[in-house]
C-alpha positions as CSV (number, residue, x, y, z in Angstrom):
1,X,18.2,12.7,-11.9
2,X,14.9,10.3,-12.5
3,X,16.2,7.4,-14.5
4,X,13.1,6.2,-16.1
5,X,14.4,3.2,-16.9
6,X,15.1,2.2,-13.6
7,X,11.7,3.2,-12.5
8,X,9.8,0.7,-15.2
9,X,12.2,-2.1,-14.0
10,X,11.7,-1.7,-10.4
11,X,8.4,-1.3,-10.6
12,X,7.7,-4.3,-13.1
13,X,10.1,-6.5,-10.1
14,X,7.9,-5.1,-7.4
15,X,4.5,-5.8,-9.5
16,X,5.2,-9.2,-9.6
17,X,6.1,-10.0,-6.0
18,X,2.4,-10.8,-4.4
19,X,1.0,-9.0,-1.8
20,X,-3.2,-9.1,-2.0
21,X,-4.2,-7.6,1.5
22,X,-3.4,-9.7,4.4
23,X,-0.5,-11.1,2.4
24,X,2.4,-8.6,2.4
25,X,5.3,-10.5,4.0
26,X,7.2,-10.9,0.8
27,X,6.6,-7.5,-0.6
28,X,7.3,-6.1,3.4
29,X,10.7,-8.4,3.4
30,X,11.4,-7.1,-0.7
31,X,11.7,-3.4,0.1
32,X,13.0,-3.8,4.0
33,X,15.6,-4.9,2.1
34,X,15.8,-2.6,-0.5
35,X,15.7,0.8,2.2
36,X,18.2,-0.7,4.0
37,X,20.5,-0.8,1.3
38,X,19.8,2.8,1.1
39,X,21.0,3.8,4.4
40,X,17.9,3.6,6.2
41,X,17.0,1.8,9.6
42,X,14.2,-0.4,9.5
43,X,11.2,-0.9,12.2
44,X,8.3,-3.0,11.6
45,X,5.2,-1.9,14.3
46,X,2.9,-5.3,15.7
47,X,1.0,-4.9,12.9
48,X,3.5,-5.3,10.1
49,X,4.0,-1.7,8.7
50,X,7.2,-1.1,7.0
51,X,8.9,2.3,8.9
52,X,12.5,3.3,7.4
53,X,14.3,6.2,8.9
54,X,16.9,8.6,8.6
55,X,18.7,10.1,11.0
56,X,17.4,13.9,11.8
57,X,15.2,15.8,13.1
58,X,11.4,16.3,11.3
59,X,11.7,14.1,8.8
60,X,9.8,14.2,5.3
61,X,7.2,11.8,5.2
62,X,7.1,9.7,2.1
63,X,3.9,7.4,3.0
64,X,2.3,4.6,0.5
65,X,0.7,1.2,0.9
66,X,1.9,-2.4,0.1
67,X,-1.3,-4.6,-0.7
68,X,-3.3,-5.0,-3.6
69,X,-6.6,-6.2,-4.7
70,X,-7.5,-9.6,-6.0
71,X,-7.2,-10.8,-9.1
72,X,-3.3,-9.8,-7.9
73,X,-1.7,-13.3,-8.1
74,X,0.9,-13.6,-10.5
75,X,0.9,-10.8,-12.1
76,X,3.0,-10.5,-15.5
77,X,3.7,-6.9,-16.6
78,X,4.1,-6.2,-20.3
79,X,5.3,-3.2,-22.2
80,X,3.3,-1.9,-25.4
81,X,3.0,1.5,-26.5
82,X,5.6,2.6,-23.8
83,X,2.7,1.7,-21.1
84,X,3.1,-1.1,-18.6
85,X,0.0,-3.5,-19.0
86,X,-0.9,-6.5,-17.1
87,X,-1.2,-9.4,-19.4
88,X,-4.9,-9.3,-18.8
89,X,-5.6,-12.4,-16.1
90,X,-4.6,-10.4,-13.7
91,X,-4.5,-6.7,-12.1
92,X,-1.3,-4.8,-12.7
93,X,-0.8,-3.7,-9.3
94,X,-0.4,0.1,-9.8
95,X,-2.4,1.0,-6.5
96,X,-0.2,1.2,-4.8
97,X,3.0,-0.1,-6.1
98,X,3.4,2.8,-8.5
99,X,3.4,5.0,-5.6
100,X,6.1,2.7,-3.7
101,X,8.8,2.4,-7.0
102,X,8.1,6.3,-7.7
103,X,9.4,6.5,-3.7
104,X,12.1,4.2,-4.1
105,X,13.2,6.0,-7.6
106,X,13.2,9.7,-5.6
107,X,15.8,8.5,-3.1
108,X,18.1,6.5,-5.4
109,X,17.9,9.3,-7.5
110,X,19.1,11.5,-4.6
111,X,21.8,9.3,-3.0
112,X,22.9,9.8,-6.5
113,X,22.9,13.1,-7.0
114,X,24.5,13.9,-3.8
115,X,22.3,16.9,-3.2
116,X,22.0,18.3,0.5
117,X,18.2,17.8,1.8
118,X,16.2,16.9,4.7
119,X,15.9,13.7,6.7
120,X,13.1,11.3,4.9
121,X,10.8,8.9,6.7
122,X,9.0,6.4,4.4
123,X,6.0,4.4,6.2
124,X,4.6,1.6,4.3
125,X,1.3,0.4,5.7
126,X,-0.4,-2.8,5.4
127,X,-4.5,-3.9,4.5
128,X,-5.2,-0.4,2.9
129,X,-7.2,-2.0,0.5
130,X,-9.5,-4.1,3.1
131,X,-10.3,-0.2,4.8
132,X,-7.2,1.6,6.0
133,X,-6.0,-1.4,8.4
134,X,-2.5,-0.4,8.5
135,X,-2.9,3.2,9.0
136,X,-5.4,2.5,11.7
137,X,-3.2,0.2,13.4
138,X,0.1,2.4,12.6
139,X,2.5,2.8,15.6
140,X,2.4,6.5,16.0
141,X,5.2,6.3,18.2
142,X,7.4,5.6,15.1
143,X,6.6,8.6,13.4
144,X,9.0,11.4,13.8
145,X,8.1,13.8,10.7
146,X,4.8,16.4,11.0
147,X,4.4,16.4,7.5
148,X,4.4,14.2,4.5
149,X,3.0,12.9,1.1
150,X,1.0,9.6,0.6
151,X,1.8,8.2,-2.9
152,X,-2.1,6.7,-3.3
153,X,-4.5,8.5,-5.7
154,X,-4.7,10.5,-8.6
155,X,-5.1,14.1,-10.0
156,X,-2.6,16.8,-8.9
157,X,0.0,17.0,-6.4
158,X,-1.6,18.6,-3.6
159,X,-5.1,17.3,-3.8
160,X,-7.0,16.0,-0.8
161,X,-9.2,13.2,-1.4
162,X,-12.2,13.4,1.1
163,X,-13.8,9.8,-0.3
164,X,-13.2,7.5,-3.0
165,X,-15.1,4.4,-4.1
166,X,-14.7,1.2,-1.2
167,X,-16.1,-2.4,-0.9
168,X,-17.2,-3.4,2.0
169,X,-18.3,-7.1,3.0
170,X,-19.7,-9.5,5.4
171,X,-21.5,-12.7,5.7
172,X,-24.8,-13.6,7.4
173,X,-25.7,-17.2,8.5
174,X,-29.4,-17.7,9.7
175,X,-30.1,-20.7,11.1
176,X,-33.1,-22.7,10.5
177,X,-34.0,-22.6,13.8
178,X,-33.9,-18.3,14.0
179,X,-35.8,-18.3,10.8
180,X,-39.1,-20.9,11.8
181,X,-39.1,-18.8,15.5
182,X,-39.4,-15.4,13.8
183,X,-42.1,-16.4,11.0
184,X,-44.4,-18.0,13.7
185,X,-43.9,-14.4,15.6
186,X,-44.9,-12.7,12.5
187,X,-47.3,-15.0,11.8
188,X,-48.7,-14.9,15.5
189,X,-48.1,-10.8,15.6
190,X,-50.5,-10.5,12.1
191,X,-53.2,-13.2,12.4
């Protein structure tokens, strides 16, 4: 059975553990840690992706990510109303570490429970938030399970998000140099 209060405190513990994109070490080493004691066996691909496995055959997928965006440092969850709050300096980390303590609250729930079921693989990727790194850099070969859930998004269970809003950046220098050369072209081109 879902123990609710064990949900809030694990994720509030994982909330707090920093992990902004490119950064996930501590949060990859937190919940290596925390699967393990759970019985499964851990891998971690070239890239850094967390993949804990059970013995059997086509496992369940249980598939969320372990970075966050920036302001993410420090993060200091609160409780008012019976909703978890950051304490306003920062983000509160929900994407995606709801979907990681709601994963980590299934399968203590079911040790617990004792309850027959099928093999579970969880992957936990890396740099979702800078564009799907991670998942783009995944180890396939790792993967034993043909389906799964991802634990990253809202609505209804079962919906299929086709797009959602991204960031993307990049800088330009222009050199002094470039710039004079291409005005007297333009200059040359239009006189």
């Amino acid at each position: 059975m879902i123990d609710e209060g064990r949900l809030v405190s694990t994720f509030s513990e994982m909330v707090q553990i920093d992990s902004p994109s490119g950064e996930e070490e501590e949060f990859a080493k937190y919940i290596s840690k925390k699967l393990s004691k759970l019985g499964f066996s851990i891998q971690e691909d070239t890239h850094g992706n967390v993949i804990a496995s059970e013995e059997g055959v086509d496992p369940l997928i249980l598939s969320a990510h372990m970075d966050t965006v920036e302001p993410g440092r420090g993060i200091k969850p609160r409780i008012e109303d019976a909703i978890i709050k950051s304490d306003g300096n920062t983000i509160l980390g929900g994407d995606c570490k709801a979907g990681v303590a709601a994963i980590m609250e299934a399968l203590e729930s079911l040790l617990e429970d004792g309850s027959k079921r099928i093999p579970i693989q969880v992957v936990l990727t890396r740099g979702e938030e800078l564009g799907l790194v991670g998942a783009k850099n995944l180890d396939m070969s790792l993967i034993r399970g043909t389906s799964g859930v991802v634990f990253d998004g809202n609505g209804p269970v079962n919906t299929i998000t086709m797009a959602s809003p991204t960031y993307t950046s990049f800088e330009v220098k222009i050199s002094a140099f470039f710039l004079m050369f291409n005005l007297i072209i333009f200059f040359f081109r239009n006189s």
